[in-house]
C-alpha positions as CSV (number, residue, x, y, z in Angstrom):
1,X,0.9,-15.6,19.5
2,X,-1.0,-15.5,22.9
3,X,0.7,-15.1,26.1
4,X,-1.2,-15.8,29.6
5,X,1.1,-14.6,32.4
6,X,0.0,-14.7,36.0
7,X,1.3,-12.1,38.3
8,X,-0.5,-13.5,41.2
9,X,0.9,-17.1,41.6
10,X,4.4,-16.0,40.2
11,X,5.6,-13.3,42.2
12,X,8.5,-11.4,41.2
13,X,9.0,-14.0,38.1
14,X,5.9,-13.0,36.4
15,X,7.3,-9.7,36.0
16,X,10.8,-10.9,35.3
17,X,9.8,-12.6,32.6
18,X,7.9,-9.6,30.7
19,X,10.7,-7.3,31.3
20,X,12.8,-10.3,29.3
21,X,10.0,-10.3,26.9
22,X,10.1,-6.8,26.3
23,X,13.9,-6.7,26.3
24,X,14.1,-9.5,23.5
25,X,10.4,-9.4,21.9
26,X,9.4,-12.8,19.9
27,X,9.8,-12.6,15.9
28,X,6.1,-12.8,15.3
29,X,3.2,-10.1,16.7
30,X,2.5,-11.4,20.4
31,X,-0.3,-10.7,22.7
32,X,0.4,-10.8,26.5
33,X,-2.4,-11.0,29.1
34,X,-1.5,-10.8,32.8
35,X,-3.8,-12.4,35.4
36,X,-3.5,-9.8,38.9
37,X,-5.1,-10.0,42.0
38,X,-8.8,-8.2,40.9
39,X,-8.0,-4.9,43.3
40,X,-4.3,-4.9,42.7
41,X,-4.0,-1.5,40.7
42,X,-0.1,-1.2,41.2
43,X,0.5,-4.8,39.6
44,X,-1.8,-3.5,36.7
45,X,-0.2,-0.6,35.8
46,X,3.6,-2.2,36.2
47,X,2.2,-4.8,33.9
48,X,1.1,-2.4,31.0
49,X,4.3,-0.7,31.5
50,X,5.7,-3.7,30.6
51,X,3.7,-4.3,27.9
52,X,0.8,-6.3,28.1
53,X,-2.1,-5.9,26.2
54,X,-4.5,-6.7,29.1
55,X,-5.0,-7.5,32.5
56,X,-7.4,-9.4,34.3
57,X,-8.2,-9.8,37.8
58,X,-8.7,-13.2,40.0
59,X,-11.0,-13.9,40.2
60,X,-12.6,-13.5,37.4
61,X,-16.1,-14.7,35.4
62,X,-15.4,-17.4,32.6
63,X,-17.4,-15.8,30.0
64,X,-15.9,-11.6,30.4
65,X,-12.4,-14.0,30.0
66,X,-13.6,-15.7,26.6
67,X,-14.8,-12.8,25.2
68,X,-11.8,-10.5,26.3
69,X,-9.8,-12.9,24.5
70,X,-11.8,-13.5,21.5
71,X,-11.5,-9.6,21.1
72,X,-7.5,-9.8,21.4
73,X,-7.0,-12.6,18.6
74,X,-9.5,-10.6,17.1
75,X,-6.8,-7.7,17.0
76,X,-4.3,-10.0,16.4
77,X,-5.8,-11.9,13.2
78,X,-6.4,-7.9,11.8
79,X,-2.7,-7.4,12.3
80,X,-1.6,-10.3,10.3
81,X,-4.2,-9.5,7.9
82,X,-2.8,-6.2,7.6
83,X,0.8,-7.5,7.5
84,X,0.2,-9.8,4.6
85,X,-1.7,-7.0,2.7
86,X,1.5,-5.1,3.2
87,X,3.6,-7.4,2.3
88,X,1.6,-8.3,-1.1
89,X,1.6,-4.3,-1.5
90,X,5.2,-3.8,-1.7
91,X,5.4,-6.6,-4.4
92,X,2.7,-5.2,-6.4
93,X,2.9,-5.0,-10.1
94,X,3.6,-0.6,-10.1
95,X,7.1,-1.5,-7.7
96,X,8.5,-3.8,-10.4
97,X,7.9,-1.5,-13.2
98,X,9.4,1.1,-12.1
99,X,12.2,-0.8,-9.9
100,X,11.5,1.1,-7.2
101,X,9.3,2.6,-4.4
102,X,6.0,4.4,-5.7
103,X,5.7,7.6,-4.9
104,X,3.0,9.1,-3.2
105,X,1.5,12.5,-4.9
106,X,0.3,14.1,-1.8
107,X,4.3,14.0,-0.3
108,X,6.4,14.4,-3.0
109,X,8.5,17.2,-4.1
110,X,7.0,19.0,-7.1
């Protein structure tokens, strides 16, 4: 999932609603991009304390925007990816064998 927040129409509730967001984080992987006012450093940086992923100032040029977002469901179609893999891992054929976790040589006890 992609979240678009703007901070510079919304005030106060922009940033009320990622501090929710961060209190109770969605099921699912979520990307948050927050829209600022393009010189507004202290908005920025309470933003990625809160969590977001990016931020981008108004105004801003249509085709940086695309292609910022382009490279964050990018990210977010290599976590999934990575997620499934994972999952697919842990059901693999050596787990029920054994009926239980592998272990790896390089950690375990001798």
């Amino acid at each position: 999932m992609w979240l678009l927040v703007d901070l510079v129409s919304s005030n106060e509730e922009g940033f009320e609603f990622l501090r929710q967001l961060q209190e109770s984080p969605p099921a699912t992987f979520t990307l948050v991009t927050a829209l600022t006012d393009k010189d507004n450093t202290v908005d920025k940086l309470r933003a990625f304390d809160l969590g977001v992923c990016d931020c981008i100032g108004k105004p801003f040029d249509a085709l940086v925007f695309r292609a910022r977002l382009r490279a964050l469901l990018e990210t977010k179609r290599r976590h999934d990816d990575l997620g499934r893999h994972n999952d697919s891992f842990d059901r693999g054929p050596s787990r029920r064998r054994s009926g239980g976790a592998r272990q790896n040589p390089i950690f375990s006890r001798p």
